[in-house]
C-alpha positions as CSV (number, residue, x, y, z in Angstrom):
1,X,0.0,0.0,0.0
2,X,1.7,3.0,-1.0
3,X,-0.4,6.0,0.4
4,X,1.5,9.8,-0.4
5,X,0.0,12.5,2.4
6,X,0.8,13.7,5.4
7,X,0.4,12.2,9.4
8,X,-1.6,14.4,11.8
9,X,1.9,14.8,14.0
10,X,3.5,16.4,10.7
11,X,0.4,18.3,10.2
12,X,0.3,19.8,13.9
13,X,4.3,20.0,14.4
14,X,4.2,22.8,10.7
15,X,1.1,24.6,12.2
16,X,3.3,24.6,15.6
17,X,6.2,26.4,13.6
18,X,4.0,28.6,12.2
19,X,2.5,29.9,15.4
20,X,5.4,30.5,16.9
21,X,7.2,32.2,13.6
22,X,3.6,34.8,13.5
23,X,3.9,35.3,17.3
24,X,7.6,36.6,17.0
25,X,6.6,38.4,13.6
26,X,3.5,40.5,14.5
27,X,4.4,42.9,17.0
28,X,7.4,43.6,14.9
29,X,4.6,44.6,12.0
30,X,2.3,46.1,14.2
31,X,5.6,48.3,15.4
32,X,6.6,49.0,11.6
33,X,2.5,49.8,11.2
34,X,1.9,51.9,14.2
35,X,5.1,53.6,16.0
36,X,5.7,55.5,12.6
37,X,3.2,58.3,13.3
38,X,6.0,60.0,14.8
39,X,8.1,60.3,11.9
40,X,5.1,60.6,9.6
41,X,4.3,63.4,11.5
42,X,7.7,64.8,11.5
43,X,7.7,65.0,8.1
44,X,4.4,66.8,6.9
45,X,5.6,69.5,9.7
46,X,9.0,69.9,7.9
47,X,6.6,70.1,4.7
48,X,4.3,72.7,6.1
49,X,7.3,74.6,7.6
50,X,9.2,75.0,3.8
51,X,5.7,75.8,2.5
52,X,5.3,78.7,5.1
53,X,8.8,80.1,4.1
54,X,7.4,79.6,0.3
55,X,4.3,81.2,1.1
56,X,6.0,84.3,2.9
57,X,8.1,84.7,0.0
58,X,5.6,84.6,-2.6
59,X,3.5,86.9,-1.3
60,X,6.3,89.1,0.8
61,X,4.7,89.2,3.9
62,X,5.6,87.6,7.5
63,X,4.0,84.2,8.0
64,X,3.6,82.9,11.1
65,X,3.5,78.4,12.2
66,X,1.3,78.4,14.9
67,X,0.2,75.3,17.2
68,X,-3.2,75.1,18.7
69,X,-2.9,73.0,21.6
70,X,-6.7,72.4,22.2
71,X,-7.1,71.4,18.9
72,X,-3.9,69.5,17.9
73,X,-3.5,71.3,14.8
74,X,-0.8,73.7,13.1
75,X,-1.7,76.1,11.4
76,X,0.3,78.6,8.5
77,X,-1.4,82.6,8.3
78,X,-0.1,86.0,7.7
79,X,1.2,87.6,10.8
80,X,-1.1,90.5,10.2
81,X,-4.4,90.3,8.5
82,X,-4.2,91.4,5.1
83,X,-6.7,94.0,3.4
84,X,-9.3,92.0,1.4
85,X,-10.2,94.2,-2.2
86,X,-13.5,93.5,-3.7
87,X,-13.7,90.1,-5.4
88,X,-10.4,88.8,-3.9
89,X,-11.3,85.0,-1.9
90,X,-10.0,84.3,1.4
91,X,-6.5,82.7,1.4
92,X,-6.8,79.2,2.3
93,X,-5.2,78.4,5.6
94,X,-2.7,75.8,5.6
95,X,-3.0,73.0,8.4
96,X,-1.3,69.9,10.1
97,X,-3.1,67.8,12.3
98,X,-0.8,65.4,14.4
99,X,-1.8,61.6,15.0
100,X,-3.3,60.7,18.2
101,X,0.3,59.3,19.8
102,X,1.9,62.2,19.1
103,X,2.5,65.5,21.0
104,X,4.0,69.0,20.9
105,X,7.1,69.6,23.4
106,X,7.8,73.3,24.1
107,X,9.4,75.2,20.9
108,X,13.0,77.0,21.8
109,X,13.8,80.2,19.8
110,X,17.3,81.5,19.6
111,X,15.8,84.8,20.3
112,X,12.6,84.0,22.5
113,X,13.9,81.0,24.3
114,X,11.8,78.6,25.3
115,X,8.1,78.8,24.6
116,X,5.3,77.0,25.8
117,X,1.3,76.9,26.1
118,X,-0.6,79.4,23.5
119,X,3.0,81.4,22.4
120,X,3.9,78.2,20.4
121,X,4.7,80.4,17.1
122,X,7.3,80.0,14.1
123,X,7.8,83.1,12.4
124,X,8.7,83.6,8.7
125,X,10.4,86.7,7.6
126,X,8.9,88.2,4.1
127,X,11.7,87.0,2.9
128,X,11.4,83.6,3.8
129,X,13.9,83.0,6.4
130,X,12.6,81.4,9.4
131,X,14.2,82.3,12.8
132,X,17.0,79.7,14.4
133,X,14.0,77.7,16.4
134,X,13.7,73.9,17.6
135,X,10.2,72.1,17.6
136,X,10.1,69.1,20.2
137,X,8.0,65.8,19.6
138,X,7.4,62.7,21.2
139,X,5.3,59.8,21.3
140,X,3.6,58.5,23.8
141,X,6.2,55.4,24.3
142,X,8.4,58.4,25.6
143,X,10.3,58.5,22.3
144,X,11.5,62.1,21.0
145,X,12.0,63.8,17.7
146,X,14.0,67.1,17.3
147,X,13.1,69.8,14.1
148,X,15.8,72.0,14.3
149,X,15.0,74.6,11.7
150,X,18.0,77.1,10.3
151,X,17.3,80.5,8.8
152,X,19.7,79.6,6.1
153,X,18.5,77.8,3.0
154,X,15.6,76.7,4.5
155,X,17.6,74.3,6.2
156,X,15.9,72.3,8.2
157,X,17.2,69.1,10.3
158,X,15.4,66.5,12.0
159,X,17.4,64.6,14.9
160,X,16.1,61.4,16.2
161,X,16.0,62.9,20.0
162,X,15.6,65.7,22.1
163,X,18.2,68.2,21.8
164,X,19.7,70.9,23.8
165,X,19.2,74.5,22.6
166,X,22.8,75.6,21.8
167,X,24.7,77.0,19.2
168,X,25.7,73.8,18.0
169,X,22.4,72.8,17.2
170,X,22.2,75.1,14.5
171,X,25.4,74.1,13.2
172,X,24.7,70.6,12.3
């Protein structure tokens, strides 16, 4: 009798393996899935941060990057309102909403130092040029993100920690 299939011992011991290989792969997906909000986040605020020096250059007025902390959001406007003339639309305001795990540290201005609460602003000079200023992140796993933006060619770094306003920061 020559029977070709497989014994219910070799059946459970693959489904065994298989178990175990999903148990050690999973959280390892759900981690690649899920803990990237962070840096997904990070990188629409770098976006919306060389759009607001765009804007302010096109249209050669100071823009301001605020955060509302009551409502999560960033949000790109002139620093003054602007005279409307008849038949001109309302400028659409450009936003950021951050993900649910992530939240906004104090900013640090080379010339304001630290800010917190409601004075959470990013200026942009008519020009363009953004002042020396570093915008903290962090998850709520306790891990920290640094945008460290330079008045100079829009340069803008992002460092994979928190880090100390110095000069050296800006030098990078």
């Amino acid at each position: 009798m020559n029977s070709r299939g497989f014994t219910l011992i070799e059946l459970i011991v693959v489904m065994a393996l298989i178990a175990l290989t999903a148990s050690f792969a999973v959280p390892q997906i759900a981690d690649f899935l899920y803990a990237d909000q962070l840096k997904t986040t990070v990188r629409k605020l770098v976006g919306l941060i060389h759009q607001s020096g765009r804007l302010a250059q096109r249209d050669q007025i100071p823009y301001l990057l605020k955060y509302s902390e009551n409502e999560r959001l960033f949000v790109v406007e002139p620093e003054q309102e602007q005279k409307k003339t008849p038949g001109q639309t309302e400028p659409v305001k450009e936003t950021l909403r951050l993900a649910d795990a992530v939240q906004v540290g104090d900013f640090w201005s080379w010339y304001g130092g630290a800010r917190s609460g409601q004075d959470r602003v990013v200026r942009f000079s008519k020009e363009g040029y953004v002042e020396p200023t570093i915008l903290y992140l962090r998850k709520d796993d306790g891990r920290e993100m640094s945008v460290v933006l330079s008045p100079f060619l829009g340069k803008v770094q992002i460092i994979d920690s928190h880090v100390a306003p110095d000069q050296d920061a800006f030098l990078r």
